[in-house]
N, CA, C and O atoms as a GROMACS GRO file, in nm:
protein
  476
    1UNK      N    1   1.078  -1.956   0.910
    1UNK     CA    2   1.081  -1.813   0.927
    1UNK      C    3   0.976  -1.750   0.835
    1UNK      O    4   0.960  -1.792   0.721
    2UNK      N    5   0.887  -1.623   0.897
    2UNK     CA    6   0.776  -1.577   0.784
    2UNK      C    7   0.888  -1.467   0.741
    2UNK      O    8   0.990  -1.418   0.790
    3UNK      N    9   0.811  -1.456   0.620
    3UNK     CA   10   0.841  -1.295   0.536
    3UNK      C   11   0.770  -1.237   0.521
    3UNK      O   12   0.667  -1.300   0.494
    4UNK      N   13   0.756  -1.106   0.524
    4UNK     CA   14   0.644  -0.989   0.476
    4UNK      C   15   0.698  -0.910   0.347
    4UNK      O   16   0.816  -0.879   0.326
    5UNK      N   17   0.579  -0.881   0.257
    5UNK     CA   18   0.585  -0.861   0.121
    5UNK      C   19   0.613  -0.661   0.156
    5UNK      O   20   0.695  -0.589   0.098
    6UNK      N   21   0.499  -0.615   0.284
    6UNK     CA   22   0.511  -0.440   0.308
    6UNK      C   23   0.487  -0.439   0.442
    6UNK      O   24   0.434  -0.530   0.506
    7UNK      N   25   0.543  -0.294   0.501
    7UNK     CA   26   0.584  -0.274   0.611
    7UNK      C   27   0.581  -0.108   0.589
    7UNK      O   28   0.652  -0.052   0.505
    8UNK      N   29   0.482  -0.033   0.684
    8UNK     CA   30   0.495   0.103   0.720
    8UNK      C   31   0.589   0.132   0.859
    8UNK      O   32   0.629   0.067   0.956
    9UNK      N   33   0.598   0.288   0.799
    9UNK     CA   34   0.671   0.379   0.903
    9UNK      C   35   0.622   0.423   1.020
    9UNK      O   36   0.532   0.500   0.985
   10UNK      N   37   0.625   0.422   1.118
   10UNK     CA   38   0.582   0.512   1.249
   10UNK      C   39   0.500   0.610   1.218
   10UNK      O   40   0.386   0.606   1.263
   11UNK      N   41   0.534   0.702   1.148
   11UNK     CA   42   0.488   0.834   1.096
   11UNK      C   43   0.358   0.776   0.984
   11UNK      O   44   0.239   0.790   1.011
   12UNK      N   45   0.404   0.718   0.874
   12UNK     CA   46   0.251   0.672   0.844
   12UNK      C   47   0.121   0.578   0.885
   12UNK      O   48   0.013   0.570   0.827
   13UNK      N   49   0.164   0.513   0.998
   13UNK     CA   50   0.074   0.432   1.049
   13UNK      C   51   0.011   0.529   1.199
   13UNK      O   52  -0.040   0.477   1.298
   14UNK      N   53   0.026   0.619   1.186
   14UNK     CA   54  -0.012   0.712   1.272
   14UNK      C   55  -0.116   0.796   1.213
   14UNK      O   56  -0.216   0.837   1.271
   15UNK      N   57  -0.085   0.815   1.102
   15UNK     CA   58  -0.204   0.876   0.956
   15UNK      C   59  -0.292   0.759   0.920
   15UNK      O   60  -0.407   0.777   0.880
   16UNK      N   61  -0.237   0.634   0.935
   16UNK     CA   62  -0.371   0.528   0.894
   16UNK      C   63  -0.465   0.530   1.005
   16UNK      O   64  -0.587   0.525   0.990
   17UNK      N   65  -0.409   0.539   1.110
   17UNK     CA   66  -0.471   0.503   1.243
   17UNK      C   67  -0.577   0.623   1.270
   17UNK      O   68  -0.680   0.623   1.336
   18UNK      N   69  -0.497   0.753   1.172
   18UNK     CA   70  -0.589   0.871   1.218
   18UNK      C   71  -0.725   0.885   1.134
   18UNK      O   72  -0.828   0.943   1.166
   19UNK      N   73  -0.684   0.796   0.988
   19UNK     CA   74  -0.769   0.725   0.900
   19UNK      C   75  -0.896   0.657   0.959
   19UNK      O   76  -1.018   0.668   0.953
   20UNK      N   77  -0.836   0.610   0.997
   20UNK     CA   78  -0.960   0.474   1.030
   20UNK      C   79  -1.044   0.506   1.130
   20UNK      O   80  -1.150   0.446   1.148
   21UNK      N   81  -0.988   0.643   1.229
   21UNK     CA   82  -1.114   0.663   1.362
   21UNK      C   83  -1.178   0.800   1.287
   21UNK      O   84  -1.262   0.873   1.339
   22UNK      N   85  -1.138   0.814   1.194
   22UNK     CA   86  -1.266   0.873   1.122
   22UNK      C   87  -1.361   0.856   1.005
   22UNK      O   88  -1.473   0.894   0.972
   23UNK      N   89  -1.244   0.767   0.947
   23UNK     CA   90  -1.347   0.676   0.889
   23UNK      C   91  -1.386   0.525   0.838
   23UNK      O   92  -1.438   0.493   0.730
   24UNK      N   93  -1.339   0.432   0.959
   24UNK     CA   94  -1.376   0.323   0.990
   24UNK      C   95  -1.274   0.230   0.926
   24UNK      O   96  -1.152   0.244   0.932
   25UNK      N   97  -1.347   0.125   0.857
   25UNK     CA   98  -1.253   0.034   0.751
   25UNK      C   99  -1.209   0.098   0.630
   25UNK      O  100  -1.268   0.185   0.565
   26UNK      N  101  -1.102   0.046   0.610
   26UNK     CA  102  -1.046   0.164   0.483
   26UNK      C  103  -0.945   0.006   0.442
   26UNK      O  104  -0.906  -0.086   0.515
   27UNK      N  105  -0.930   0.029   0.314
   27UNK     CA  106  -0.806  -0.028   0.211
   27UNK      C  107  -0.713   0.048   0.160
   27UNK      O  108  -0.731   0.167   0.133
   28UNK      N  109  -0.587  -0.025   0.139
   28UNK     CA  110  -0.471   0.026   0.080
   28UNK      C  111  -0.498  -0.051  -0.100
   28UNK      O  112  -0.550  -0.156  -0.138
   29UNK      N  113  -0.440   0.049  -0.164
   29UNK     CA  114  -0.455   0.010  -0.315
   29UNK      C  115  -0.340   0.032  -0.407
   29UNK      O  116  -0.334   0.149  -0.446
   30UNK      N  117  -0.271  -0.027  -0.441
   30UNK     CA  118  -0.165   0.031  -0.580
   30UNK      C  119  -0.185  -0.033  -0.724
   30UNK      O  120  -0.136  -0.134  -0.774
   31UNK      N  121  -0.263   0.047  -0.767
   31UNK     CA  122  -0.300   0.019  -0.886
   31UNK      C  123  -0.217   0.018  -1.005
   31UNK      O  124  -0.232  -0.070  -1.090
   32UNK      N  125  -0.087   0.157  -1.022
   32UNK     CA  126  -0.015   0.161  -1.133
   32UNK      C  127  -0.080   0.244  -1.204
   32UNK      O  128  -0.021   0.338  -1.255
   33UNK      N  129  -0.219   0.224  -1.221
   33UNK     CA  130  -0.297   0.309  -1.319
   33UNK      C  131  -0.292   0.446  -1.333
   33UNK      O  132  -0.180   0.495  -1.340
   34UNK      N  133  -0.422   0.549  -1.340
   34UNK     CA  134  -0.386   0.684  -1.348
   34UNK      C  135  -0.337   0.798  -1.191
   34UNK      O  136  -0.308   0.765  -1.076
   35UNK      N  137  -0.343   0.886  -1.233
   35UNK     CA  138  -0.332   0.977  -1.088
   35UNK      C  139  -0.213   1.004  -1.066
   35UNK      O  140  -0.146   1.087  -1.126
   36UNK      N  141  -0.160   0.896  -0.929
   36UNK     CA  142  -0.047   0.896  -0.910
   36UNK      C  143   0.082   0.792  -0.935
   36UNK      O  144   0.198   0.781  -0.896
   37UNK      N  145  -0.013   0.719  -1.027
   37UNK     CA  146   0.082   0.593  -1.100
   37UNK      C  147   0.060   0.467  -1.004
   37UNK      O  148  -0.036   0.392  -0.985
   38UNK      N  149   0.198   0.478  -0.948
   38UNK     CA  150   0.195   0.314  -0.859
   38UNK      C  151   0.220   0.382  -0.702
   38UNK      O  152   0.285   0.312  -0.625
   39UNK      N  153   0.185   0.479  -0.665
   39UNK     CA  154   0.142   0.510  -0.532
   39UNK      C  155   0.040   0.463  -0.468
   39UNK      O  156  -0.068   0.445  -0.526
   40UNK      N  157   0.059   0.432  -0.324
   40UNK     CA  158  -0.037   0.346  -0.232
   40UNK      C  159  -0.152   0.464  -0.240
   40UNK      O  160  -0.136   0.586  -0.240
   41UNK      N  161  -0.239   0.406  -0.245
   41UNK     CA  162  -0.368   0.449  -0.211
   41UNK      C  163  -0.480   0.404  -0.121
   41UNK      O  164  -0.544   0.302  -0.147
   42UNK      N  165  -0.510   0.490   0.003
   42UNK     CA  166  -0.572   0.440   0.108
   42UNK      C  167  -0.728   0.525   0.094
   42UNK      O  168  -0.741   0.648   0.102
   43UNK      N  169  -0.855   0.409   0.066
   43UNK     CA  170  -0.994   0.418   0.036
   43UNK      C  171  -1.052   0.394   0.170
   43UNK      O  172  -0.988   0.350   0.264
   44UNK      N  173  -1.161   0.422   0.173
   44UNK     CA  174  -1.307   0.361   0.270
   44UNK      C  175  -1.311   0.203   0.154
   44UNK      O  176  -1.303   0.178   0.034
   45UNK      N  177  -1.328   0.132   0.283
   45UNK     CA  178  -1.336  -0.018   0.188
   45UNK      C  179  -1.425  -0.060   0.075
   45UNK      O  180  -1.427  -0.132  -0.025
   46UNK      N  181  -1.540   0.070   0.186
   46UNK     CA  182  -1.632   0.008   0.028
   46UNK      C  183  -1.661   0.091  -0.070
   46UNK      O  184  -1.758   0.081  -0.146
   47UNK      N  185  -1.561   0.189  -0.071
   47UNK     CA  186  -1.560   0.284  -0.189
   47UNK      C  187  -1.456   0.172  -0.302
   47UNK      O  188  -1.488   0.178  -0.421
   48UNK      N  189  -1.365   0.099  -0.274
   48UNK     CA  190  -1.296   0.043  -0.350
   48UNK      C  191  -1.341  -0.108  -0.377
   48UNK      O  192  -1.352  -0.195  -0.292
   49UNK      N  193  -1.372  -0.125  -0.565
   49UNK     CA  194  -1.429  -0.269  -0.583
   49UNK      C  195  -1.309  -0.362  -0.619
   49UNK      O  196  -1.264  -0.351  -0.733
   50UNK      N  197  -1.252  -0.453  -0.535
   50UNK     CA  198  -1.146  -0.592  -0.570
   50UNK      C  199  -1.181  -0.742  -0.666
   50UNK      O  200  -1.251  -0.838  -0.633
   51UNK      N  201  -1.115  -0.723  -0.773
   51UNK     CA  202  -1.188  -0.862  -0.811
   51UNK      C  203  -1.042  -0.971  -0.845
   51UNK      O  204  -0.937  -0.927  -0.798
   52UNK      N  205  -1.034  -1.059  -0.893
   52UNK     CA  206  -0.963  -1.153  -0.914
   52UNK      C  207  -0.859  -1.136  -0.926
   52UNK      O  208  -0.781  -1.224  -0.892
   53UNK      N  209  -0.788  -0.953  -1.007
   53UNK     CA  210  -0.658  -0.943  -1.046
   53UNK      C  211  -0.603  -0.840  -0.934
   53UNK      O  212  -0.506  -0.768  -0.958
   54UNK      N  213  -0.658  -0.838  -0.834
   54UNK     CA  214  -0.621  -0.783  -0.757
   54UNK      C  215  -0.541  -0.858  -0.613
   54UNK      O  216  -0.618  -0.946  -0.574
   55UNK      N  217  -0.429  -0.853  -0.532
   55UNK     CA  218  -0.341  -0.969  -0.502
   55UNK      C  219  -0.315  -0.915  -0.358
   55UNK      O  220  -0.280  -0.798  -0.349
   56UNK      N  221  -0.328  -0.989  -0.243
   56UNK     CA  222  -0.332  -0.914  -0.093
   56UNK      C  223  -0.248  -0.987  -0.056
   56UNK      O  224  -0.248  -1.108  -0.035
   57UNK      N  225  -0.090  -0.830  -0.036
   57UNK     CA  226   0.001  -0.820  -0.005
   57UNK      C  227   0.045  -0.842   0.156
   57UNK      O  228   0.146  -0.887   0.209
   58UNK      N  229  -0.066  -0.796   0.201
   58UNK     CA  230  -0.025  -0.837   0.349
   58UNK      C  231  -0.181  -0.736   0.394
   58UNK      O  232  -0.293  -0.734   0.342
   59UNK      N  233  -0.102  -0.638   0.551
   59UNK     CA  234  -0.184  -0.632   0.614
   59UNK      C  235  -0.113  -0.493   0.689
   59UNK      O  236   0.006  -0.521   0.706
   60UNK      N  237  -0.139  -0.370   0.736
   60UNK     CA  238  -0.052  -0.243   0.774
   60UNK      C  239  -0.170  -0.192   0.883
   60UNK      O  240  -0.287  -0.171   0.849
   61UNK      N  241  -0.128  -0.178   0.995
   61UNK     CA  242  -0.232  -0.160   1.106
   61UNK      C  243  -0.398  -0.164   1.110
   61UNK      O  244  -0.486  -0.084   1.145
   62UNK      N  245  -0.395  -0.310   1.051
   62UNK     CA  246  -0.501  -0.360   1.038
   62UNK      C  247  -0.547  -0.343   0.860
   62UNK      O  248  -0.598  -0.438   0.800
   63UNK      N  249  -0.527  -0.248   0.810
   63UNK     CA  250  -0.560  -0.228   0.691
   63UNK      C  251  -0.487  -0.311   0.550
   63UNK      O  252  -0.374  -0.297   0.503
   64UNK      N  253  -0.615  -0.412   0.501
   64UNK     CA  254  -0.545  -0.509   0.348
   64UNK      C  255  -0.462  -0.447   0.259
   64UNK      O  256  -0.536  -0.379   0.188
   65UNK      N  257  -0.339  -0.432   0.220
   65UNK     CA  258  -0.272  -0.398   0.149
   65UNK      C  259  -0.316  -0.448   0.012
   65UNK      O  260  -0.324  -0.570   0.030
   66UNK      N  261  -0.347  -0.426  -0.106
   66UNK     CA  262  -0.358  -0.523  -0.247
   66UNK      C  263  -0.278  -0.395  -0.335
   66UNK      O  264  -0.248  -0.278  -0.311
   67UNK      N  265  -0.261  -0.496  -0.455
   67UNK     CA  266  -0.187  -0.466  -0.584
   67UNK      C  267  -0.249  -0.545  -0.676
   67UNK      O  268  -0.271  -0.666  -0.670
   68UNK      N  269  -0.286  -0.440  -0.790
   68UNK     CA  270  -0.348  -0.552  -0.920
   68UNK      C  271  -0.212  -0.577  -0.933
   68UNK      O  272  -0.107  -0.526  -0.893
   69UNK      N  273  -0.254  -0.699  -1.022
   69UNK     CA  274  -0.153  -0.827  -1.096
   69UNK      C  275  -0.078  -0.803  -1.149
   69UNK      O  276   0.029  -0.861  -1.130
   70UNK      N  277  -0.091  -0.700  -1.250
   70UNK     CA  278  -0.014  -0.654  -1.397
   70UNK      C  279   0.091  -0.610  -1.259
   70UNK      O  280   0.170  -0.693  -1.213
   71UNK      N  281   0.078  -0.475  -1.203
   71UNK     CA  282   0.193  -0.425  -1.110
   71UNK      C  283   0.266  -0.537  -1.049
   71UNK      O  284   0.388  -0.544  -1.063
   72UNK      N  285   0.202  -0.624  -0.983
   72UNK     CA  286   0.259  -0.743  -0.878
   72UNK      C  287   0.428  -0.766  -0.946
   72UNK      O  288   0.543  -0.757  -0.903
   73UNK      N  289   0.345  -0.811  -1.107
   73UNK     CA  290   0.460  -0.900  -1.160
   73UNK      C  291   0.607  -0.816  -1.193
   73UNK      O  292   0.717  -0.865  -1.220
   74UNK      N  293   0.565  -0.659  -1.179
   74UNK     CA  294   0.719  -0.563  -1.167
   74UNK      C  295   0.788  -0.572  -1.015
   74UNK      O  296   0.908  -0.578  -0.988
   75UNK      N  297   0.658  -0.572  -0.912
   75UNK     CA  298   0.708  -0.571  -0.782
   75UNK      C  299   0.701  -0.688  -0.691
   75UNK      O  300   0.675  -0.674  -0.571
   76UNK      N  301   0.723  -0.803  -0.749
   76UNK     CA  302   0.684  -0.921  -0.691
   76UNK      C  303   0.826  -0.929  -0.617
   76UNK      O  304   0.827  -0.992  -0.511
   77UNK      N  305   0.931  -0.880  -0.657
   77UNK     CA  306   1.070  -0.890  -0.593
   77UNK      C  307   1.139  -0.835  -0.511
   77UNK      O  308   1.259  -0.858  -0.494
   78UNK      N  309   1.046  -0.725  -0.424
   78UNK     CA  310   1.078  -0.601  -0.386
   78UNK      C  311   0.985  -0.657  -0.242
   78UNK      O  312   0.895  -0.741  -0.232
   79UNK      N  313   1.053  -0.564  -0.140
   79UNK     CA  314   0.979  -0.519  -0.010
   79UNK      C  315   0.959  -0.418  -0.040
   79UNK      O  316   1.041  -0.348  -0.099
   80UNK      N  317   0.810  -0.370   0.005
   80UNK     CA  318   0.775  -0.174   0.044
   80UNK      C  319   0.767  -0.201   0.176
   80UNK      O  320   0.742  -0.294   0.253
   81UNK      N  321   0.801  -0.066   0.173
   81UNK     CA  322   0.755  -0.002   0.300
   81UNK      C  323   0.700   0.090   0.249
   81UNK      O  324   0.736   0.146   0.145
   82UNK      N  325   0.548   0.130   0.354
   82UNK     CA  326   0.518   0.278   0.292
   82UNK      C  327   0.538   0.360   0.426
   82UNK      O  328   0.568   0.331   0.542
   83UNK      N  329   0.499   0.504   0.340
   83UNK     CA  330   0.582   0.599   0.440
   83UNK      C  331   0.495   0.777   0.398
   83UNK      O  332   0.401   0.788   0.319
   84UNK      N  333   0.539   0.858   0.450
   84UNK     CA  334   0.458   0.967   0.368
   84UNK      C  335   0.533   1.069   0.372
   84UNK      O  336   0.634   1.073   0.442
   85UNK      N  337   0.487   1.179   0.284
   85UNK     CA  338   0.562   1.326   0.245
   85UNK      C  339   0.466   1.408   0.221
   85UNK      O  340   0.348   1.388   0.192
   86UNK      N  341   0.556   1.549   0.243
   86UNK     CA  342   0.473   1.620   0.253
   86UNK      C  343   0.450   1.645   0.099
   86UNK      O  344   0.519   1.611   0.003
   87UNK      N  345   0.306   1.732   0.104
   87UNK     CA  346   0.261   1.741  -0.079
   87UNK      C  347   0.130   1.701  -0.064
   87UNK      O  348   0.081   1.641   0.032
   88UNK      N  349   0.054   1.754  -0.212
   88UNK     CA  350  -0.062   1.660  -0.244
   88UNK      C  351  -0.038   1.600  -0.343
   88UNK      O  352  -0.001   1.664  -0.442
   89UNK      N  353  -0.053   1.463  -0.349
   89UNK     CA  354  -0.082   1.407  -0.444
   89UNK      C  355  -0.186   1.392  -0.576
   89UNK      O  356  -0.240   1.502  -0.589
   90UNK      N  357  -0.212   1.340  -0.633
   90UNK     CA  358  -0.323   1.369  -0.738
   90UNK      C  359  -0.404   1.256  -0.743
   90UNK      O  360  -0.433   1.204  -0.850
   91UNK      N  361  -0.434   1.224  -0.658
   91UNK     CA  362  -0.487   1.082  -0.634
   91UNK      C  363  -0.643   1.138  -0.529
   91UNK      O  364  -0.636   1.243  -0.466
   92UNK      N  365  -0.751   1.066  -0.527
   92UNK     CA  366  -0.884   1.050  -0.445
   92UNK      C  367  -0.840   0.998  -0.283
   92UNK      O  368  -0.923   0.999  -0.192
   93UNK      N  369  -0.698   0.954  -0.264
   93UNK     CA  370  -0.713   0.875  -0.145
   93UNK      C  371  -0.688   0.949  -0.017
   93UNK      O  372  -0.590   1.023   0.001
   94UNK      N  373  -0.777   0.927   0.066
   94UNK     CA  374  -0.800   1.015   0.212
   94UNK      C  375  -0.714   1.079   0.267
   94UNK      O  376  -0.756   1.190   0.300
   95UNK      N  377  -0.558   1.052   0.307
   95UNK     CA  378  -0.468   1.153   0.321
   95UNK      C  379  -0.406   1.285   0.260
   95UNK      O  380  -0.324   1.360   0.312
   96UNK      N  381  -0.469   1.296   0.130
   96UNK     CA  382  -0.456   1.382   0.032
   96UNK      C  383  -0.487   1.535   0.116
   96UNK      O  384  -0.404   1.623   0.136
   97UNK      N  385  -0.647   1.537   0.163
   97UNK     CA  386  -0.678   1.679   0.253
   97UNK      C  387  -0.589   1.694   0.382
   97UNK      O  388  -0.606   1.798   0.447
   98UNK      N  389  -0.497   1.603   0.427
   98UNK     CA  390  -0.419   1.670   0.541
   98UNK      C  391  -0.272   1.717   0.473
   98UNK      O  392  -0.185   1.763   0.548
   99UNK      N  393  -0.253   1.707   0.364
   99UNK     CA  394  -0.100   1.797   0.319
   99UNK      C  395  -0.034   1.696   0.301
   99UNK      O  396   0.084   1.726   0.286
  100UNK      N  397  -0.048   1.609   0.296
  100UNK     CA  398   0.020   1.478   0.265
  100UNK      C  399  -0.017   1.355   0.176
  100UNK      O  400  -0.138   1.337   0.158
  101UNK      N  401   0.059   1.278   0.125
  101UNK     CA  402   0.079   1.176   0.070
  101UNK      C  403   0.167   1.040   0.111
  101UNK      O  404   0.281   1.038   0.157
  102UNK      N  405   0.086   0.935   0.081
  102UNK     CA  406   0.146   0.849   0.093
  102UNK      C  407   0.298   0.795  -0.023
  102UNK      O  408   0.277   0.829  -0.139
  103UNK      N  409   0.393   0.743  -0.008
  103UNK     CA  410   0.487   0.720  -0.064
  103UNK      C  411   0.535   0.552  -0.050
  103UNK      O  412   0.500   0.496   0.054
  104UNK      N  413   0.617   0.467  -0.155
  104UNK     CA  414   0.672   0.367  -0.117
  104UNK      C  415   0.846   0.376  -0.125
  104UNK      O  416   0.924   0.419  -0.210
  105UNK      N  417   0.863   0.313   0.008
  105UNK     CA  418   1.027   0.287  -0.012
  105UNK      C  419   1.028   0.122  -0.070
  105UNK      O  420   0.936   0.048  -0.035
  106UNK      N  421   1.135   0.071  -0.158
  106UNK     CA  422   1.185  -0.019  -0.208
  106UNK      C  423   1.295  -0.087  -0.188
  106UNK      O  424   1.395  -0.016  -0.198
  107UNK      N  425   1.316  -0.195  -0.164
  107UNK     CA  426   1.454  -0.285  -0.176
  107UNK      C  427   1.407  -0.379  -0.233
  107UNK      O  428   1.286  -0.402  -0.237
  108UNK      N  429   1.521  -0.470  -0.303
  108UNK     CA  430   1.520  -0.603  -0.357
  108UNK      C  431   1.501  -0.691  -0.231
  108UNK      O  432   1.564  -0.665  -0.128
  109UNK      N  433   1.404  -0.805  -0.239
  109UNK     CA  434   1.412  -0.899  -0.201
  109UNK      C  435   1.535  -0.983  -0.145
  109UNK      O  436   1.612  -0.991  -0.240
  110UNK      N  437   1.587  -1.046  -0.042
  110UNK     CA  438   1.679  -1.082  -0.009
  110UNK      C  439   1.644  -1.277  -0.056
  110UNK      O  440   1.536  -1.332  -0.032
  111UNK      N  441   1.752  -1.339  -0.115
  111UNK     CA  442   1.766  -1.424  -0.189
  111UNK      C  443   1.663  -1.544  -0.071
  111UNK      O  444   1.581  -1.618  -0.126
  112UNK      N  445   1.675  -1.549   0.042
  112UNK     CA  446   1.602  -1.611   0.108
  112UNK      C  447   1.434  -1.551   0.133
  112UNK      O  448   1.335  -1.621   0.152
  113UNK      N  449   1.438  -1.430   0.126
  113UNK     CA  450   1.256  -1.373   0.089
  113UNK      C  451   1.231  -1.404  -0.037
  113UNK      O  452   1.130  -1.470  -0.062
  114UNK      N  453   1.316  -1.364  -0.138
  114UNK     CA  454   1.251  -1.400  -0.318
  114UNK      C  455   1.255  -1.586  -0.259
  114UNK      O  456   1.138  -1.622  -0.253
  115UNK      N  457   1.327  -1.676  -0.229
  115UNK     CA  458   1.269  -1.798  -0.237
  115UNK      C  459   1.117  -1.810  -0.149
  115UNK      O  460   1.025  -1.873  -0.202
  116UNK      N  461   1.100  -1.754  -0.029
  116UNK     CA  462   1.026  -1.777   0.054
  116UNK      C  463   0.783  -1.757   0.047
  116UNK      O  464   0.674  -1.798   0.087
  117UNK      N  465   0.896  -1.618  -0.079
  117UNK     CA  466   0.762  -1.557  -0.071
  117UNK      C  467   0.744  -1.576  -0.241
  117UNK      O  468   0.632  -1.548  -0.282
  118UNK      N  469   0.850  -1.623  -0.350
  118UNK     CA  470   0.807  -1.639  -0.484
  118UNK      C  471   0.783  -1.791  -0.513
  118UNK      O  472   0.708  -1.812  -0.608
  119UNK      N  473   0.822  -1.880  -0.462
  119UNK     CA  474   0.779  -2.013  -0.492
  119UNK      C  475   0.669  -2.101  -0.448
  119UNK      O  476   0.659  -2.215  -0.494
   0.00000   0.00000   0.00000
C-alpha cells in the first residue's frame, strides 16, 4: 500500500491550477523561516533556489511540494493537507494578490503511515 506525506483541497488546487496558467511551473515551499513561519509557500520555480536540506514531500497538481530539513524533523509525523483562507498573508508567495492564503491542516500519522513512510 503507498502513503502520501500532503494532500490539497478542491478549493486550493483550483488556486494552484489558476497559478500555473499564469504563471507556468511554480513550487510549493515550507520553510519555517521568516514571514509566515511554516506556511506553504507557492513560487515560480525558478524564483526559488533548493539545495540538499531541502526534502520533496510529494507532489499537489503537478506542483513539488519540499520542506527544509530542520522543519521535516517536527513534521515528519504528520499528514498536511493544504488548503486556503481568506486574508493576506505576509509572505512573497503568488496567492497573496488574490485575498488569499495558503494554510496547512494536520493529523498524526497513522501507526501504519509513521512505519511506511519513516523507516
Amino acid at each position: 500500500m503507498s502513503f502520501e506525506r500532503v494532500a490539497i483541497t478542491k478549493e486550493a488546487a483550483e488556486i494552484v491550477n489558476e497559478l500555473k496558467a499564469k504563471y507556468g511551473e511554480l513550487i510549493f515551499h515550507q520553510s519555517g523561516g521568516c514571514c509566515d513561519g511554516s506556511a506553504p509557500m507557492i513560487f515560480e520555480k525558478e524564483d526559488m533556489y533548493l539545495d540538499e536540506s531541502d526534502i520533496l514531500l510529494g507532489a499537489l497538481e503537478g506542483v513539488n511540494y519540499y520542506m527544509n530539513q530542520d522543519q521535516f524533523e517536527y513534521w515528519k509525523h504528520t499528514h498536511l493537507t493544504i488548503d486556503i483562507t481568506e486574508g493576506r498573508g505576509s509572505s512573497f508567495s503568488l496567492e497573496i494578490p488574490l485575498g488569499i492564503r495558503f494554510i496547512i491542516h494536520s493529523r498524526i500519522l497513522s501507526e501504519e503511515e509513521n512505519t511506511a513512510l519513516n523507516n
